[in-house]
MARTOR-689698 format. One record per atom (N, C-alpha, C, O): residue in three letters; x, y, z. Coordinates in Angstrom, 1 decimal. Atoms other than C-alpha are relative to their C-alpha. Last residue first. Example, Ala and Ser with C-alpha at 12.3 -4.5 7.8 and 13.67 -1.06 7.14 Angstrom:
// MARTOR-689698
<pt ser <-0.9 -1.1 0.0>>
<pt ser <13.7 -1.1 7.1>>
<pt ser <-0.8 1.1 0.8>>
<pt ser <-0.3 2.2 0.9>>
<pt ala <0.9 -1.2 0.0>>
<pt ala <12.3 -4.5 7.8>>
<pt ala <0.9 1.2 0.0>>
<pt ala <1.9 1.2 0.7>>
//
This chain:
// MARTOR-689698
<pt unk <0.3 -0.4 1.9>>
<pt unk <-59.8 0.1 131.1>>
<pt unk <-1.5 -0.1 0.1>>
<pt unk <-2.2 0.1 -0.9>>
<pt unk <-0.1 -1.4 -0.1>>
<pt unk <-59.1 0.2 135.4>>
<pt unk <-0.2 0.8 -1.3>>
<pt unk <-0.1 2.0 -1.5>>
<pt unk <1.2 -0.1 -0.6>>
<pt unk <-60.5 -3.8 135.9>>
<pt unk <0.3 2.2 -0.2>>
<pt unk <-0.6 2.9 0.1>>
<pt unk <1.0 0.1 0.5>>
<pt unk <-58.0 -4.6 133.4>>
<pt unk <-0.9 0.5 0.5>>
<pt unk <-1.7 1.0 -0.3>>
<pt unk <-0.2 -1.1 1.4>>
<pt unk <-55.3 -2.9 134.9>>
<pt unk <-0.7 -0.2 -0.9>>
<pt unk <-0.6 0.6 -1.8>>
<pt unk <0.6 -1.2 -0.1>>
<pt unk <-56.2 -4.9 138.4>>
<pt unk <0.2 0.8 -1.3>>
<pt unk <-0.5 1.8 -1.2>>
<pt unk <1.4 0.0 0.1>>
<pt unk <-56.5 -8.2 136.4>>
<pt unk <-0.3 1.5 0.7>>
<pt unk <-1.2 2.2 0.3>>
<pt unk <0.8 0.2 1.6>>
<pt unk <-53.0 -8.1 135.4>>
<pt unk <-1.4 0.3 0.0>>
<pt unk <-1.9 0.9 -1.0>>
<pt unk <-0.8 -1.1 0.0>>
<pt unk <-51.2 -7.2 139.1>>
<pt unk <-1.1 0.3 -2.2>>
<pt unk <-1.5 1.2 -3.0>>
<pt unk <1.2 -1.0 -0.5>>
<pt unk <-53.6 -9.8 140.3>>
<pt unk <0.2 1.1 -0.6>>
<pt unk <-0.8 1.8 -0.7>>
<pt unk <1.0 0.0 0.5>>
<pt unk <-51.6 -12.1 137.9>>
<pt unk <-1.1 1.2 0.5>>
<pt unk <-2.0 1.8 -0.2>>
<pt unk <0.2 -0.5 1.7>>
<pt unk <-48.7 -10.9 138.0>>
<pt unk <-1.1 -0.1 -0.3>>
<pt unk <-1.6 0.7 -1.2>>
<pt unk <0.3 -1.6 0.0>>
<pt unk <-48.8 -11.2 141.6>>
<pt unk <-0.4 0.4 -1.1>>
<pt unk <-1.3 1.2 -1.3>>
<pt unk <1.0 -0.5 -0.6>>
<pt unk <-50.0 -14.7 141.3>>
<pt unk <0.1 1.6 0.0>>
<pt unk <-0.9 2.4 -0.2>>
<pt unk <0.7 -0.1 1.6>>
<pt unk <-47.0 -15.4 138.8>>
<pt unk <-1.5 0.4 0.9>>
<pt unk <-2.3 1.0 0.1>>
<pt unk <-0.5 -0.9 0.9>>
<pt unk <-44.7 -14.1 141.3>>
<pt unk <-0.8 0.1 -0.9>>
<pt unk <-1.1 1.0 -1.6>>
<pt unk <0.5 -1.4 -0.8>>
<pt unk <-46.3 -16.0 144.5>>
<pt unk <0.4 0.9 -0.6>>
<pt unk <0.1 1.9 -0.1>>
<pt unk <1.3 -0.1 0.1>>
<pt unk <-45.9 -19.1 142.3>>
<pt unk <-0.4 1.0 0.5>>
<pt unk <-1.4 1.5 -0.1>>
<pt unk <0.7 0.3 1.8>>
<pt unk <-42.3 -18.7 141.5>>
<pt unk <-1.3 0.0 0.3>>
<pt unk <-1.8 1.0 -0.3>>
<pt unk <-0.3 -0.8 0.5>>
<pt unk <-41.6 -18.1 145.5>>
<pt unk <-0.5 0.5 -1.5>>
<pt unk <-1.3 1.4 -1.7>>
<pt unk <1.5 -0.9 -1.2>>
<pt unk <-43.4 -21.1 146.4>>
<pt unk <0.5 1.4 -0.3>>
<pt unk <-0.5 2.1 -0.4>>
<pt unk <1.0 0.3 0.8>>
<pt unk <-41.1 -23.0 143.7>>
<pt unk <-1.3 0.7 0.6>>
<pt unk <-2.4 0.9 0.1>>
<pt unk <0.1 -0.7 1.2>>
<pt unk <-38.2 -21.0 144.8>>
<pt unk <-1.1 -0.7 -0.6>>
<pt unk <-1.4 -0.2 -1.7>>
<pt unk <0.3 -2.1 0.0>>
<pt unk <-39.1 -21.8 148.6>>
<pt unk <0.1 0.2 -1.1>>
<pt unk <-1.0 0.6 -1.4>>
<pt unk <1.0 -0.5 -0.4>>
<pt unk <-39.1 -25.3 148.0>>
<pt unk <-0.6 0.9 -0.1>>
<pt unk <-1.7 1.1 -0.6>>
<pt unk <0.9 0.6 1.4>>
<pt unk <-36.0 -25.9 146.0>>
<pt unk <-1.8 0.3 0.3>>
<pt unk <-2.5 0.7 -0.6>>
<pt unk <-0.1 -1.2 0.9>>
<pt unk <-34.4 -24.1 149.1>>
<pt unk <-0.8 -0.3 -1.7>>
<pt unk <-1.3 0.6 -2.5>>
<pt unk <0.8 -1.2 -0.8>>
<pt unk <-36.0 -26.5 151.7>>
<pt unk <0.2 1.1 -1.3>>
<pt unk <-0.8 1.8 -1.8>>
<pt unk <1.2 0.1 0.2>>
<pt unk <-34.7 -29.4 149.5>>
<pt unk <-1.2 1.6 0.7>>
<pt unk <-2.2 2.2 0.3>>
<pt unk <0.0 -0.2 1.5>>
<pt unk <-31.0 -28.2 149.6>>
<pt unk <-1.7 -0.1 -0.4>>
<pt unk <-2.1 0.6 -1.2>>
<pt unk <0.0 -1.7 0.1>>
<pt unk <-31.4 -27.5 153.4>>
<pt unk <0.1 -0.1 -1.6>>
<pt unk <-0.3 1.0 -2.1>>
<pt unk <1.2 -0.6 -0.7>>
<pt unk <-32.8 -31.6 154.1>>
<pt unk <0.0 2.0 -0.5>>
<pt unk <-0.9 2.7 -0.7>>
<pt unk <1.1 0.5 1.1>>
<pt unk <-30.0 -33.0 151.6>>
<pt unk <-1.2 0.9 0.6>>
<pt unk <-1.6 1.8 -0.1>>
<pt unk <-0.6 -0.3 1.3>>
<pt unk <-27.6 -31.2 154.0>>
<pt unk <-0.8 0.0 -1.1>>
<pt unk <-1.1 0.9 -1.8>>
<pt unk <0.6 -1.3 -0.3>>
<pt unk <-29.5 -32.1 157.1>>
<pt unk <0.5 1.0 -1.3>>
<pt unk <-0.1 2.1 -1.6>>
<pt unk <1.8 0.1 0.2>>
<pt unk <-29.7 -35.8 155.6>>
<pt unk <0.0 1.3 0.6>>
<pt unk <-1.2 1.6 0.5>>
<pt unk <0.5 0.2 1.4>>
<pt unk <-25.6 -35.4 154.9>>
<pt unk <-1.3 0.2 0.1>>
<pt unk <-1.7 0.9 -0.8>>
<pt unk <-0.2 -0.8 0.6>>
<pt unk <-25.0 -34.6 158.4>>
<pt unk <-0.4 0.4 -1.5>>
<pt unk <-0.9 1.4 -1.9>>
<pt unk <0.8 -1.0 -0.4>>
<pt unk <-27.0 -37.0 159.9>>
<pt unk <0.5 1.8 -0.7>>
<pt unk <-0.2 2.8 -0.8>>
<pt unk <1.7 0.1 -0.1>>
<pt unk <-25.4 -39.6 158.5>>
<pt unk <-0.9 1.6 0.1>>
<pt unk <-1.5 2.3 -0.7>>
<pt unk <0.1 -0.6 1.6>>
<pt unk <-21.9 -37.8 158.9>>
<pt unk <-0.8 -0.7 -0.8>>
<pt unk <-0.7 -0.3 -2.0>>
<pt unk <-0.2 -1.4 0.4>>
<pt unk <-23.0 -38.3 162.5>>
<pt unk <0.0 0.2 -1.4>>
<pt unk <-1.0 0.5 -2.0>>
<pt unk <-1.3 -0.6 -0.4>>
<pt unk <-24.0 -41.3 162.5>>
<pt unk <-0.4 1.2 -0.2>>
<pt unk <-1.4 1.8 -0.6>>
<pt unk <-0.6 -0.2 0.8>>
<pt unk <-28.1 -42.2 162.6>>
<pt unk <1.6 0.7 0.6>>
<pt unk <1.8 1.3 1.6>>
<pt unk <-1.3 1.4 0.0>>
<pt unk <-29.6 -43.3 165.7>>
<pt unk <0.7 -0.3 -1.5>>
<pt unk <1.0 -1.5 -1.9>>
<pt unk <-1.6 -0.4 -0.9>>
<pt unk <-32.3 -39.7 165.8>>
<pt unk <0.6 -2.0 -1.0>>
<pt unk <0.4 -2.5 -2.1>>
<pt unk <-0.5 1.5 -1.2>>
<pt unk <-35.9 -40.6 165.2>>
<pt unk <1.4 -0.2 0.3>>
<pt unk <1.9 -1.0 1.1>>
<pt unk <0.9 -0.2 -1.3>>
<pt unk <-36.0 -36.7 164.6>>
<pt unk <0.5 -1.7 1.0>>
<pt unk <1.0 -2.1 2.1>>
<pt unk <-0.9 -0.5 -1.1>>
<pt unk <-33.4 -36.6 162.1>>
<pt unk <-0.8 -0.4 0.7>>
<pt unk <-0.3 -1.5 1.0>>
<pt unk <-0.9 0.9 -0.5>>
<pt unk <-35.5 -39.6 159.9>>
<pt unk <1.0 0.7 1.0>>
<pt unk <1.6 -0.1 1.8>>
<pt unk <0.4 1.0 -1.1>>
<pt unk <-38.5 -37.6 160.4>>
<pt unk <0.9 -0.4 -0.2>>
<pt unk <1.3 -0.2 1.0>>
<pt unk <0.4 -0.7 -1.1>>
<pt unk <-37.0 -34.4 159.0>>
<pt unk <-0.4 -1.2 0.8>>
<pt unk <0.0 -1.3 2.0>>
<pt unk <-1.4 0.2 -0.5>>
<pt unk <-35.5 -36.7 155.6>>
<pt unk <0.1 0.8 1.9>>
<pt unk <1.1 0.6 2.6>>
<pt unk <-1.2 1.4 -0.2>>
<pt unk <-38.6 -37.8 155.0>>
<pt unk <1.2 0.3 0.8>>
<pt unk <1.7 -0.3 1.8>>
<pt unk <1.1 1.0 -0.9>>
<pt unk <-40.7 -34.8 155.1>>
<pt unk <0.6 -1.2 0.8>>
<pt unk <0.7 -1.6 2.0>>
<pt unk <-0.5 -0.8 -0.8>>
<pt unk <-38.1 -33.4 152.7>>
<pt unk <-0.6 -0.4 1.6>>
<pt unk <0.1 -0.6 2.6>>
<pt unk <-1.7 0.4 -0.8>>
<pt unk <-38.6 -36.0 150.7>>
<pt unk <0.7 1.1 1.3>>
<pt unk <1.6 0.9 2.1>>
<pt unk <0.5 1.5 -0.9>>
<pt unk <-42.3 -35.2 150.6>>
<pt unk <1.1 -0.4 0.6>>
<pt unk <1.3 -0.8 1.7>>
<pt unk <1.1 -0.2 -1.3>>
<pt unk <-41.9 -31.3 150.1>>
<pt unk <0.5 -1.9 0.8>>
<pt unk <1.0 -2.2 1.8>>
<pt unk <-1.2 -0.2 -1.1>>
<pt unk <-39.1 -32.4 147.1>>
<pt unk <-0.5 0.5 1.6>>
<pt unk <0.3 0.5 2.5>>
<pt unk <-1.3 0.7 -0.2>>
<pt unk <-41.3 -34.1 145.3>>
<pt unk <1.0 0.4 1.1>>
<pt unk <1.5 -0.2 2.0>>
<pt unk <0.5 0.9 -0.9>>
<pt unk <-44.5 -32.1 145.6>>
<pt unk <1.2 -1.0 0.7>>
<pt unk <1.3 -1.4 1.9>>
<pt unk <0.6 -0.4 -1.8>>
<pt unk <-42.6 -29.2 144.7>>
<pt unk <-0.4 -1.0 0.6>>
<pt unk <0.1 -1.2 1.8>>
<pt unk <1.5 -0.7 -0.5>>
<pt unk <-41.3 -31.1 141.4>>
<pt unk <-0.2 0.5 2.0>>
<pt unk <0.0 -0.1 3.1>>
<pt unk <1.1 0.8 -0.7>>
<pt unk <-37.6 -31.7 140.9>>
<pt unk <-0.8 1.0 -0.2>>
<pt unk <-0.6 2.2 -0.3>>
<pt unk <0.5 1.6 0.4>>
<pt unk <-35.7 -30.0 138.6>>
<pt unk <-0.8 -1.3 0.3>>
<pt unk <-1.3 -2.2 -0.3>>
<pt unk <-0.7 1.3 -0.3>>
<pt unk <-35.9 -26.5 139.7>>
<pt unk <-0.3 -1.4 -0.7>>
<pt unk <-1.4 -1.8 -1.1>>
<pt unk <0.7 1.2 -0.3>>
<pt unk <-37.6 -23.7 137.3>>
<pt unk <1.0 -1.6 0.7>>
<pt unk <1.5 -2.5 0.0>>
<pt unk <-0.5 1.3 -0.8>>
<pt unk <-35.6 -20.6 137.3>>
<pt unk <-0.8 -1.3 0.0>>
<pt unk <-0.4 -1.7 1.1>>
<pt unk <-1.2 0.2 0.6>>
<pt unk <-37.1 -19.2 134.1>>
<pt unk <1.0 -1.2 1.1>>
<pt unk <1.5 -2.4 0.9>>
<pt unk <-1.0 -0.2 -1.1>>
<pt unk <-40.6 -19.6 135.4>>
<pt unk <1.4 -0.4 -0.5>>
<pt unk <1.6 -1.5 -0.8>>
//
């Protein structure tokens, strides 16, 4: 995976996890809360290209096994 983020998926899932329950329980400032929705949209996007990347090399892969199964 050329793109490959720096963190791991699991890693940034869990913080991400984190940083959703700390909005929720709320009594953070504002530029608190701005920054952890900030941190929270950069983790989401690290996310999706690592679920993205997996759903590419899955295609490839089916995409491999049907052109074998056609020789």
């Amino acid at each position: 995976m050329a793109d490959t983020p720096e963190i791991p998926y699991e890693e940034a899932r869990d913080e991400l996890i984190s940083v959703v329950q700390r909005l929720e329980v709320g009594g953070t400032s504002l530029d608190e809360s701005l920054a952890l929705w900030e941190r929270g949209e950069l983790l989401a996007k690290v996310c999706q290209q690592w679920l993205d990347g997996a759903r590419s090399r899955l295609a490839a892969a089916a995409g491999q096994d049907a052109e074998s199964d056609e020789t």
